[in-house]
Kinemage of the C-alpha trace (Angstrom):
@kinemage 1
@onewidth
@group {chain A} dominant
@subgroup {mainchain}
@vectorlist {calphas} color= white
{ca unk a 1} P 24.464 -13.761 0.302
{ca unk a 2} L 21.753 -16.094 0.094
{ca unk a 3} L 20.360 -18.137 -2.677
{ca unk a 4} L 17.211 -16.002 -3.193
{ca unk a 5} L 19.573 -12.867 -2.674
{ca unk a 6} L 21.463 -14.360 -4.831
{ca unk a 7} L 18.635 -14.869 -7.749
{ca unk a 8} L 17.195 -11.439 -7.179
{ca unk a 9} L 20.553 -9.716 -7.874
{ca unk a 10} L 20.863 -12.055 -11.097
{ca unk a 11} L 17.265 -10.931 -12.093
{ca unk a 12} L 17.985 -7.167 -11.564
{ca unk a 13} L 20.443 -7.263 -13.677
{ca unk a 14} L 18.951 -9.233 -15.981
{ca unk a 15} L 15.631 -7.620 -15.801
{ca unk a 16} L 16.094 -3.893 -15.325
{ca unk a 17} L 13.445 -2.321 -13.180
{ca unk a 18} L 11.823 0.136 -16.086
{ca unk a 19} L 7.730 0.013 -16.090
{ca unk a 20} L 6.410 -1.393 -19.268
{ca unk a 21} L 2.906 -2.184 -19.007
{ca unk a 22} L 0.993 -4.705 -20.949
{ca unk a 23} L 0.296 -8.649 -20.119
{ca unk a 24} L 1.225 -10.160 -23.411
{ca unk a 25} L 4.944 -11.283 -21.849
{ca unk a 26} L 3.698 -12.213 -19.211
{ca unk a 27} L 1.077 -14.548 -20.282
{ca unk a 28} L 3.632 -15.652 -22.669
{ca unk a 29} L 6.039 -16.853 -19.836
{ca unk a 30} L 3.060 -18.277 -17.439
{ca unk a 31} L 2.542 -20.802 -20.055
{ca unk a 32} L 5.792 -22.015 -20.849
{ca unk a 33} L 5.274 -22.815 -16.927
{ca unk a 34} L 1.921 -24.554 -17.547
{ca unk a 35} L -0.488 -21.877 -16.625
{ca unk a 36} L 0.185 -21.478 -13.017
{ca unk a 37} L -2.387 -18.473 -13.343
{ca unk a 38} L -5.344 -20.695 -13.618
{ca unk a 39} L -4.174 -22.688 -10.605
{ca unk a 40} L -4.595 -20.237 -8.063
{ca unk a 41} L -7.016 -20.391 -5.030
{ca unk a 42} L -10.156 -17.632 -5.036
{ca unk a 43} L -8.417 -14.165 -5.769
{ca unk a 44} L -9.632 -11.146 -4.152
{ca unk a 45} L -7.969 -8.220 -6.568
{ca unk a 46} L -7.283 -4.952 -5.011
{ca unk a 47} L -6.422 -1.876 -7.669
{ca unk a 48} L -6.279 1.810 -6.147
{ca unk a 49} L -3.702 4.994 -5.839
{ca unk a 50} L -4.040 4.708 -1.952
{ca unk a 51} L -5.415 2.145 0.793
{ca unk a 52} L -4.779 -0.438 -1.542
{ca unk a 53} L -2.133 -2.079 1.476
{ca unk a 54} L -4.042 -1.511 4.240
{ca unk a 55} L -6.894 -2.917 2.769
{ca unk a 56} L -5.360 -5.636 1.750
{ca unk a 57} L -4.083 -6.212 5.429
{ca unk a 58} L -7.577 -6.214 6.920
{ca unk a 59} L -8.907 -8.533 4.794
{ca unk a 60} L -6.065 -10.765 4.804
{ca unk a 61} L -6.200 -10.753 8.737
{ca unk a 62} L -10.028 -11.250 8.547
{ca unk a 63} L -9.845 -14.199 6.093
{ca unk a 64} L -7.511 -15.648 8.809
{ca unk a 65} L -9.736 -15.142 11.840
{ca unk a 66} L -12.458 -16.983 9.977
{ca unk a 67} L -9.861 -19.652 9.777
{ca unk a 68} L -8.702 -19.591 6.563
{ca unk a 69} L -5.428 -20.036 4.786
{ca unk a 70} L -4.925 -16.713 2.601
{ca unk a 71} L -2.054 -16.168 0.360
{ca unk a 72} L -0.738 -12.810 -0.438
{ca unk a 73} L 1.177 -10.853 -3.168
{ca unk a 74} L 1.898 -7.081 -1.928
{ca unk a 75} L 4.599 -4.140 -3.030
{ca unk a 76} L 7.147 -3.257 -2.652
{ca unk a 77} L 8.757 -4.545 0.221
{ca unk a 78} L 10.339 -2.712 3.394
{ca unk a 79} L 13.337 -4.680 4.326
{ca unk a 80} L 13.154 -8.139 2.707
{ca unk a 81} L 11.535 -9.088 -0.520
{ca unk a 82} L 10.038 -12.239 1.026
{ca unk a 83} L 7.180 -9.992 2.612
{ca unk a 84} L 6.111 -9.659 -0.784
{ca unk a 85} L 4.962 -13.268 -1.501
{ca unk a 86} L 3.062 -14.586 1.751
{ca unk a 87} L 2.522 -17.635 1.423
{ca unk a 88} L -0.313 -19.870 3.141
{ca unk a 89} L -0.015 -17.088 6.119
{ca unk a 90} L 3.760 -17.034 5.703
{ca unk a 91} L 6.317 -15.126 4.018
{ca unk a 92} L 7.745 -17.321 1.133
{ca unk a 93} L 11.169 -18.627 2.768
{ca unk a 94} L 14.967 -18.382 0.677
{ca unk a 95} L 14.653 -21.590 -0.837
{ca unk a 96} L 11.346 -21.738 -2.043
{ca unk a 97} L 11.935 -17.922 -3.394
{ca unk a 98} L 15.350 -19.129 -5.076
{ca unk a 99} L 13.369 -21.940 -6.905
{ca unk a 100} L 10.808 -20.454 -8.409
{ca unk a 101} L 12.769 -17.378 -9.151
{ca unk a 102} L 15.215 -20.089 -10.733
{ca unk a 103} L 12.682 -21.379 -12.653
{ca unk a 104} L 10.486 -18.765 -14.059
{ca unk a 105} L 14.140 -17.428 -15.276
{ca unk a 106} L 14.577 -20.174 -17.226
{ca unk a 107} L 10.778 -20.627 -18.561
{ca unk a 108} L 11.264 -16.742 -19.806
{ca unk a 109} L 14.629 -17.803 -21.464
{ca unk a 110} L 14.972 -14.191 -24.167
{ca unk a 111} L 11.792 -12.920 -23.342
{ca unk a 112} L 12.072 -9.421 -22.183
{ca unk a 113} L 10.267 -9.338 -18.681
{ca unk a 114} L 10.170 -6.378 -16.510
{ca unk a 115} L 11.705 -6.981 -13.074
{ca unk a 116} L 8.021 -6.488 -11.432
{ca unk a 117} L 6.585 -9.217 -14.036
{ca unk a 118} L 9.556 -11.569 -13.563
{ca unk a 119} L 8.642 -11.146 -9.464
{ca unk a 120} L 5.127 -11.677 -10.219
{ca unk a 121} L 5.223 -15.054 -12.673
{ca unk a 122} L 7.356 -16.398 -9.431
{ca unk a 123} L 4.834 -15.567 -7.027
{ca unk a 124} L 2.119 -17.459 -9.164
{ca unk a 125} L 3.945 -20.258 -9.385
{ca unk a 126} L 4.532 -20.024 -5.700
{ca unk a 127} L 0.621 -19.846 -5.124
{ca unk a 128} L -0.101 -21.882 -7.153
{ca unk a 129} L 2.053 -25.089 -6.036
{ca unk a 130} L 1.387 -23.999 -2.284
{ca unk a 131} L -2.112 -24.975 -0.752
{ca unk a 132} L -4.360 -21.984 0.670
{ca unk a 133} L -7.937 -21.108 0.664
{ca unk a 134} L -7.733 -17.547 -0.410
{ca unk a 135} L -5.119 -15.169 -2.620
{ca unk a 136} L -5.061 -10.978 -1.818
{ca unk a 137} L -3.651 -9.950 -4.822
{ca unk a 138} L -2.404 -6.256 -4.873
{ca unk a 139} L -2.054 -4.495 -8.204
{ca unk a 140} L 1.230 -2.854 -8.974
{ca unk a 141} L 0.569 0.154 -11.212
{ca unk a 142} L -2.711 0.786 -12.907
{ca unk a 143} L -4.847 -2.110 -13.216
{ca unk a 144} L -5.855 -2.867 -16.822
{ca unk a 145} L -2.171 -3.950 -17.769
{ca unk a 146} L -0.267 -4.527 -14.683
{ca unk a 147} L 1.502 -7.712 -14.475
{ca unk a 148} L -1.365 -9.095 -12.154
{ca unk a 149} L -4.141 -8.871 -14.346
{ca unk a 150} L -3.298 -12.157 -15.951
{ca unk a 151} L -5.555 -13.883 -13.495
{ca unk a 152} L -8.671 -14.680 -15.019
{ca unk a 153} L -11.112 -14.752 -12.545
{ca unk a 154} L -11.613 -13.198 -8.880
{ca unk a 155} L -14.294 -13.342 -6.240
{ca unk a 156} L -13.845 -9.807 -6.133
{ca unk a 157} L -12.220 -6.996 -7.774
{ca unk a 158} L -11.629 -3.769 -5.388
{ca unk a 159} L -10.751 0.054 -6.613
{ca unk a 160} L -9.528 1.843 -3.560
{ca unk a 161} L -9.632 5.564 -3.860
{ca unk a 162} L -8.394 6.756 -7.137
{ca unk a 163} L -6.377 9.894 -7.390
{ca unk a 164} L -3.451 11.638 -9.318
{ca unk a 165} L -0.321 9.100 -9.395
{ca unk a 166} L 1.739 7.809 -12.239
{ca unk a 167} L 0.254 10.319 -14.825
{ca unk a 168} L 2.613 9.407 -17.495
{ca unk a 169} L 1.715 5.847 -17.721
{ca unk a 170} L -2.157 6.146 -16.931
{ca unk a 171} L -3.515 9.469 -17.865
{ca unk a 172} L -3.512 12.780 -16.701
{ca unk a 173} L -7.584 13.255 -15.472
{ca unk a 174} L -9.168 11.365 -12.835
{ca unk a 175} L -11.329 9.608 -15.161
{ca unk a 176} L -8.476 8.387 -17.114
{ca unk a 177} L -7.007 7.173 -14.256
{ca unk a 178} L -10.234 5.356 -12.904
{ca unk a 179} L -10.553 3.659 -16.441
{ca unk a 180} L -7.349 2.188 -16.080
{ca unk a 181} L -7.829 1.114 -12.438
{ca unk a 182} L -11.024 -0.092 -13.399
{ca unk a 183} L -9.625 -2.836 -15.693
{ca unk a 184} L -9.166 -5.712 -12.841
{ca unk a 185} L -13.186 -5.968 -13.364
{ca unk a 186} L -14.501 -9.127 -13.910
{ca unk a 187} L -17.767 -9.976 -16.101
{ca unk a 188} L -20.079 -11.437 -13.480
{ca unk a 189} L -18.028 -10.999 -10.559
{ca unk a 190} L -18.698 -8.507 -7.862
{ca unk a 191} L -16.880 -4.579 -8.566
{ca unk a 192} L -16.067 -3.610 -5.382
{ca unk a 193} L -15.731 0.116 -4.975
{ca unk a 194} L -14.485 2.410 -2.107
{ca unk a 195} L -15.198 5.724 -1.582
{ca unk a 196} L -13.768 8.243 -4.849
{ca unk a 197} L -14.124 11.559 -6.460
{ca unk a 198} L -17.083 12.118 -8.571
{ca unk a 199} L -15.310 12.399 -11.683
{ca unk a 200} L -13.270 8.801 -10.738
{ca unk a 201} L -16.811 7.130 -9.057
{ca unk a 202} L -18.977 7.798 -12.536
{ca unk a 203} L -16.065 6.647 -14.665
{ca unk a 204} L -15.814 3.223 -12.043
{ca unk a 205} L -19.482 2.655 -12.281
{ca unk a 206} L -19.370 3.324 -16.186
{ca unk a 207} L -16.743 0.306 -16.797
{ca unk a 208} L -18.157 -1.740 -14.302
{ca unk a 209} L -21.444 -1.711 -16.679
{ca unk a 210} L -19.414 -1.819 -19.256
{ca unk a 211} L -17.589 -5.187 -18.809
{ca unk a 212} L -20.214 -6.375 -17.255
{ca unk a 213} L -19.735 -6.972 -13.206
{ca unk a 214} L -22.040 -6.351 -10.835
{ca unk a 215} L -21.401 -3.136 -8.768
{ca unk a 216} L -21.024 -2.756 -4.972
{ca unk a 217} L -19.941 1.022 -4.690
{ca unk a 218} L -19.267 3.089 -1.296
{ca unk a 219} L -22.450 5.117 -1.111
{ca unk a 220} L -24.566 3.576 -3.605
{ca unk a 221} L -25.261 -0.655 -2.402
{ca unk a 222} L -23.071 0.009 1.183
{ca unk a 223} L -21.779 2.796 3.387
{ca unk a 224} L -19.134 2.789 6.430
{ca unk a 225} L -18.908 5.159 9.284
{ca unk a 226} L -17.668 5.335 12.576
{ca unk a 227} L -20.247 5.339 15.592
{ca unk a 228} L -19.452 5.380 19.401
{ca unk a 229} L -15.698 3.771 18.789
{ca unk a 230} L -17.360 0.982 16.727
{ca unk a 231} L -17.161 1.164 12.948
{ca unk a 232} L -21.072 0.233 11.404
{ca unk a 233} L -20.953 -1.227 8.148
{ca unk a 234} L -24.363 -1.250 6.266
{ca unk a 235} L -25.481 -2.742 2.760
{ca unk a 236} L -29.343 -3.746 1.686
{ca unk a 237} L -29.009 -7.018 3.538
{ca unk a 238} L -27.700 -5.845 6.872
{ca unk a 239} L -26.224 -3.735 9.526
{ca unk a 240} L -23.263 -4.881 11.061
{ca unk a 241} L -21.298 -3.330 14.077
{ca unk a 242} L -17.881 -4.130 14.737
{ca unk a 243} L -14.841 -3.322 15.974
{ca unk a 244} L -13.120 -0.160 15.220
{ca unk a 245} L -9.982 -0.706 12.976
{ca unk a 246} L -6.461 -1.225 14.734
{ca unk a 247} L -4.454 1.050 11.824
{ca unk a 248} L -4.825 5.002 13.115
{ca unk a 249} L -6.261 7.582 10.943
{ca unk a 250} L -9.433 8.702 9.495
{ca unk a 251} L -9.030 7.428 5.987
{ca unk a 252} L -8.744 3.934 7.616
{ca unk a 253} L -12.317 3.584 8.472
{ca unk a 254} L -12.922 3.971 5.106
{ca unk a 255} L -10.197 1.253 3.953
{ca unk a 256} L -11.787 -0.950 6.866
{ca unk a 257} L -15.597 -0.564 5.522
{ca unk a 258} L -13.892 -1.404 1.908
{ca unk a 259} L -12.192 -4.657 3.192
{ca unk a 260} L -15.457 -5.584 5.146
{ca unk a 261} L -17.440 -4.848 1.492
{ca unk a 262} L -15.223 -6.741 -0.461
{ca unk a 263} L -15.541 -9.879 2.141
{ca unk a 264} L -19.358 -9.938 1.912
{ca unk a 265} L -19.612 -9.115 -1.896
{ca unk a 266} L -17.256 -11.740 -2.687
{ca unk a 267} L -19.378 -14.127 -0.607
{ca unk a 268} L -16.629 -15.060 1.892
{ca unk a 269} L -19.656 -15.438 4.300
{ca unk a 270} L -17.449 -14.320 7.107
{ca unk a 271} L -19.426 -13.435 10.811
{ca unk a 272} L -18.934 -10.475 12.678
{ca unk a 273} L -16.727 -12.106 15.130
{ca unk a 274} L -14.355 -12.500 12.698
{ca unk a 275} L -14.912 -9.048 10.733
{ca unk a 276} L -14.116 -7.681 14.398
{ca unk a 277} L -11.187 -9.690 15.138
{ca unk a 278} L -9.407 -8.601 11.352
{ca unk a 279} L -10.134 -4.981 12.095
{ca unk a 280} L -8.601 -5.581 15.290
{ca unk a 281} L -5.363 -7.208 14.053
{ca unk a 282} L -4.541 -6.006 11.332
{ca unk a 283} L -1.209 -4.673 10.827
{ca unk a 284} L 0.828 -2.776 7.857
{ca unk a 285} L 3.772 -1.187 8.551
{ca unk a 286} L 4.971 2.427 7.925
{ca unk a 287} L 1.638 3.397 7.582
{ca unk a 288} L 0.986 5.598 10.481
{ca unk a 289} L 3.311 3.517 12.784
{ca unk a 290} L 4.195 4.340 16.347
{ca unk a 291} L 7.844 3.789 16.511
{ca unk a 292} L 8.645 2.512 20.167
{ca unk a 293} L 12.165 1.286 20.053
{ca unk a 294} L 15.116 1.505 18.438
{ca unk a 295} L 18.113 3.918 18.142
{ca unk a 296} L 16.200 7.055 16.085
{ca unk a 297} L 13.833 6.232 19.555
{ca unk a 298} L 16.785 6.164 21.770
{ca unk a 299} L 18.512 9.754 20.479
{ca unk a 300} L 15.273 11.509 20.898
{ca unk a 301} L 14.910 10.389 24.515
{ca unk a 302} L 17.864 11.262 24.662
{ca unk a 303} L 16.994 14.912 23.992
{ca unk a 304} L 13.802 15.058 24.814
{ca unk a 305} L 13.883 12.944 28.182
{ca unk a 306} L 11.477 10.277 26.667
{ca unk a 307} L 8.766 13.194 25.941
{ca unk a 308} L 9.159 12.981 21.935
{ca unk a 309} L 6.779 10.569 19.785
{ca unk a 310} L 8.370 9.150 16.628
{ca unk a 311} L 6.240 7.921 14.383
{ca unk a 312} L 6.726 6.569 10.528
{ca unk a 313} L 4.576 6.913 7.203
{ca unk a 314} L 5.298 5.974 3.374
{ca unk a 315} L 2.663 7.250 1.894
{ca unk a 316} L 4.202 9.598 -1.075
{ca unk a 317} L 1.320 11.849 -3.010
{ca unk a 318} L -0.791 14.526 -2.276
{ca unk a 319} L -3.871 11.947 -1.330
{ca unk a 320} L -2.297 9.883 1.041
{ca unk a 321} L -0.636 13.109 2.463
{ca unk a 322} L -4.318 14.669 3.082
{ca unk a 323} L -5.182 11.421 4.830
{ca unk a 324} L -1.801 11.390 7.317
{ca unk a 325} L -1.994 15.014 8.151
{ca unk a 326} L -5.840 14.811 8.754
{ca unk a 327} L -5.222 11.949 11.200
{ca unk a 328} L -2.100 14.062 12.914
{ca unk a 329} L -4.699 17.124 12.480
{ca unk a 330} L -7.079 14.801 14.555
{ca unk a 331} L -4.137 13.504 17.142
{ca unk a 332} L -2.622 16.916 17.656
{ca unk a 333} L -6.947 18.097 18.706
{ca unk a 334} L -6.350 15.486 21.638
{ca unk a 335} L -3.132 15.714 22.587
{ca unk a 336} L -1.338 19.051 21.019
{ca unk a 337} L 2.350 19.299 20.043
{ca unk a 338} L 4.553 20.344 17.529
{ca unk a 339} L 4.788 18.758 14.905
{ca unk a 340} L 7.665 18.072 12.955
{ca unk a 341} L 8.357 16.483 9.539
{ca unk a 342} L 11.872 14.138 8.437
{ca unk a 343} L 10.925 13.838 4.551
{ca unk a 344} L 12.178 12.241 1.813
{ca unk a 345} L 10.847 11.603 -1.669
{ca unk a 346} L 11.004 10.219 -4.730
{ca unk a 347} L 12.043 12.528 -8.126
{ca unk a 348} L 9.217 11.311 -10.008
{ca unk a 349} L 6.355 12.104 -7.093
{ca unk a 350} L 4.578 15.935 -6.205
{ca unk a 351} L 6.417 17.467 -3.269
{ca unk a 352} L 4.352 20.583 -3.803
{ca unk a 353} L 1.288 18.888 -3.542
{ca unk a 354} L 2.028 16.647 -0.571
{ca unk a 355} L 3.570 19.567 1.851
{ca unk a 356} L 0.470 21.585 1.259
{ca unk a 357} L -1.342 19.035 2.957
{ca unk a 358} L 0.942 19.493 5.818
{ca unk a 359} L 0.829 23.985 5.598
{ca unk a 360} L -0.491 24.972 8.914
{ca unk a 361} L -0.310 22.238 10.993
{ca unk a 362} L 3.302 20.991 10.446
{ca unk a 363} L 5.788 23.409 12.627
{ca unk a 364} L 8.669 22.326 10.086
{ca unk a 365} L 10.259 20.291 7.855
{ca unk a 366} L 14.114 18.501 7.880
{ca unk a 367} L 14.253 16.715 4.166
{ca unk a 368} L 16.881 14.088 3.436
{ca unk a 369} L 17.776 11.499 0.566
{ca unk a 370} L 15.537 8.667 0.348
{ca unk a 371} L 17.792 5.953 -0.393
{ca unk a 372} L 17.484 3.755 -3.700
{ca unk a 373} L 15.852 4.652 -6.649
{ca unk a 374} L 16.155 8.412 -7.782
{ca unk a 375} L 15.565 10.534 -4.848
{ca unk a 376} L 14.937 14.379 -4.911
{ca unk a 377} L 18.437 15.724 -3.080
{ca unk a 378} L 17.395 17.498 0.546
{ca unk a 379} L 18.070 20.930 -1.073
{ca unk a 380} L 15.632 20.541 -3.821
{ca unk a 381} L 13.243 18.500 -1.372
{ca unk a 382} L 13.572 21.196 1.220
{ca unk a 383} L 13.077 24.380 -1.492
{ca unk a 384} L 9.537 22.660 -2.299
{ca unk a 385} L 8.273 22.204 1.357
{ca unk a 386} L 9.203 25.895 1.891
{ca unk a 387} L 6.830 27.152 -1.194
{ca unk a 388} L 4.335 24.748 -0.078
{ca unk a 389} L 4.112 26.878 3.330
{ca unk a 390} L 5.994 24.500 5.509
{ca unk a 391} L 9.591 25.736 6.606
{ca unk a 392} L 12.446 23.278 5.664
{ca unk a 393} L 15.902 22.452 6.241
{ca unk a 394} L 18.223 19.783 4.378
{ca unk a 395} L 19.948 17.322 5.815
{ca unk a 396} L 22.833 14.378 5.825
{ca unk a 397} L 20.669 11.900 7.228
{ca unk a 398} L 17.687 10.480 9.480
{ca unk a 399} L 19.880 10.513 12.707
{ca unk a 400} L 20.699 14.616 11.738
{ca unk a 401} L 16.986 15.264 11.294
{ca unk a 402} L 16.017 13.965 13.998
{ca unk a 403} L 18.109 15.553 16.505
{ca unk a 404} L 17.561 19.360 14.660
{ca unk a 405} L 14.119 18.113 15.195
{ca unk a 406} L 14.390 17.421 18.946
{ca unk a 407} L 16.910 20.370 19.293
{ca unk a 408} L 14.685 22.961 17.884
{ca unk a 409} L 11.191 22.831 18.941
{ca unk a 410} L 9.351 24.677 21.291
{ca unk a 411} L 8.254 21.259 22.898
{ca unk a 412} L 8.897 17.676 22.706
{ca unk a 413} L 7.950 17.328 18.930
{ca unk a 414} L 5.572 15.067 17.514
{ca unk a 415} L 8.228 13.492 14.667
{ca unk a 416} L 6.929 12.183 11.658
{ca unk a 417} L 9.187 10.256 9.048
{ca unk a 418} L 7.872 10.626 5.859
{ca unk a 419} L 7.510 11.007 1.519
{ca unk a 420} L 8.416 7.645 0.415
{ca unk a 421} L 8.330 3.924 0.917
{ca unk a 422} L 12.415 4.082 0.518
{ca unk a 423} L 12.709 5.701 3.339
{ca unk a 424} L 10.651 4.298 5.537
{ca unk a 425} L 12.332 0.866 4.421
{ca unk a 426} L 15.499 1.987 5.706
{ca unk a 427} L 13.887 3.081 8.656
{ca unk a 428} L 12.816 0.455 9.589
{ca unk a 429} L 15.347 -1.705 8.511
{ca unk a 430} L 18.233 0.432 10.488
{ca unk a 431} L 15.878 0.779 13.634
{ca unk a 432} L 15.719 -2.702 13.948
């Protein structure tokens, strides 16, 4: 085990991994360690229920075609829990993890931090005694009171779309929701805001005049669609035309357009050539990923003689379910076969709501355990997708799925992997 292994395992036990929102223990901690918060580089803040990673990734990878040094602070991770903390374009290595782990341990002596706020003070300190130009902060839950909302300024705070996710902690409307999301808002600063709901873009727009920063919301000051392959960005000042995004799917125009928006309202001054080049390179895995090796790849050429795509997604509600299944709606117009889901989930997320997403275009559905945490069992998993219009099947594992999957279509299947970040951790951790 190593030494940051070694300090995470300490901290789990010490810290048990229960959500407790608020920022007074936090701030409490961060200055028994001298304020690292105030230390940081330019923060770009990104709060949302979906597209928050992805758009995080493209303007991370834009930042760094302009040829700038961008930290970044993401969750949760895949397969390590350095891919959290990036530091100065890298991920944080074992002994720089292990010391500031170490340390903010110590500065929090009885103090009772969450897991996610110990992890967090850590990464600030990390940030802050590491050189960079830039930090792409992603929120953890909520906004208002999540554990990153201790730093006090940004160059621009970002609400990705808003929809129905962790109800019990931040309301059970859309508005409610928004309000809390809205709460990385800055007085002054530019309030980035990506394309919502009605009921979640008035309540936005509301707190944004409330606190006092300055608006930039999809529809209203800019607007992003895709044109002849290109995606066209447009605001008062300008129209620019650049590169379609690498990451597949509808939705990801529109996380593309709210990267670009958050880059010129936070006055990054970046050029199209570099816009372009982030769009291009961008990458975030297990969000719409093309498997291409591995053995879950091997057994279904196996069975399929190399005629099966496998492909991998963590997205876990009903929103981010509308957005994969439009984009397999959208592959399946060009290219048509069945398709085939290997799902597992989370017991706190809506299996009802995210299979009906999939009802009519997903032939069927084998549902396993998704690892850590508190997984529905495949049984349970499997008795939702079938009232949500999508036949299902448990089963013992990813390797089982896949080969009923392979085994029982009609055609070489279009396989997706889906329901949870867990899963798609192992995934790719065990396809490695």
């Amino acid at each position: 085990m190593s030494r940051s292994d070694a300090a995470l395992a300490r901290l789990a036990e010490r810290r048990p991994k229960l959500i407790d929102l608020g920022l007074g223990r936090m701030e409490n901690a961060l200055a028994r360690l001298d304020h690292p918060e105030r230390r940081l580089p330019p923060v770009v803040h990104v709060a949302g229920t979906n597209g928050k990673g992805s758009t995080c990734a493209f303007i991370a990878a834009a930042l760094r075609a302009s040829g700038r040094s961008v930290h970044a602070y993401t969750s949760p991770h895949l397969v390590r829990f350095n891919e959290r903390i990036v530091l100065a374009d890298n991920e944080i290595s074992d002994d720089q993890l292990a010391d500031v782990l170490l340390r903010c341990e110590e500065a929090a002596g009885e103090e009772t931090l969450t897991y996610f706020e110990a992890v967090t003070s850590a990464a600030f300190l990390a940030f802050a005694e590491t050189p960079a130009d830039v930090l792409v902060l992603e929120v953890g839950l909520g906004g208002r009171l999540d554990a990153t909302n201790v730093a006090p300024t940004a160059a621009a705070a970002v609400v990705a779309p808003v929809g129905m996710d962790h109800q019990e902690y931040l309301g059970t409307t859309l508005g409610e929701i928004a309000r809390e999301k809205a709460g990385v808002f800055r007085r002054g600063a530019p309030a980035v805001i990506g394309r919502q709901g009605a009921e979640a873009a008035d309540m936005l727009s509301a707190e944004a005049a409330r606190i006092g920063a300055r608006p930039y919301r999809y529809g209203e000051e800019w607007r992003v669609y895709e044109e002849h392959g290109r995606l066209v960005f447009e605001d008062e000042e300008s129209v620019r035309d650049l590169s379609a995004p690498r990451l597949l799917g509808r939705h990801q125009i529109d996380n593309a357009g709210l990267a670009v928006a958050a880059l010129v309202a936070g006055g990054f001054g970046l050029d199209d050539a570099a816009l372009s080049k982030g769009l291009e390179t961008a990458c975030w895995p297990a969000r719409m990923q093309r498997l291409k090796s591995g053995p879950l790849v091997d057994r279904a050429a196996e069975l399929t003689r190399g005629e099966a795509e496998l492909w991998l997604d963590g997205g876990h509600n009903p929103h981010a379910a509308q957005a994969v299944s439009g984009a397999f709606a959208d592959l399946h117009d060009k290219a048509p076969r069945p398709l085939v889901l290997i799902a597992g989930m989370q017991s706190n997320k809506d299996p009802i709501g995210y299979f009906e997403a999939f009802a009519g275009l997903a032939a069927a559905a084998f549902t396993v355990e998704a690892g850590t945490g508190t997984p529905y069992s495949p049984e349970d998993l499997a008795a939702a997708a079938t009232r949500s219009g999508v036949p299902a099947r448990p089963c013992g594992s990813v390797m089982d799925a896949l080969e009923r999957a392979c085994r029982g279509a009609d055609a070489p299947p279009r396989i997706l992997i889906c329901g949870s970040l867990y899963l798609a951790g192992e995934v790719l951790r065990d396809n490695a």
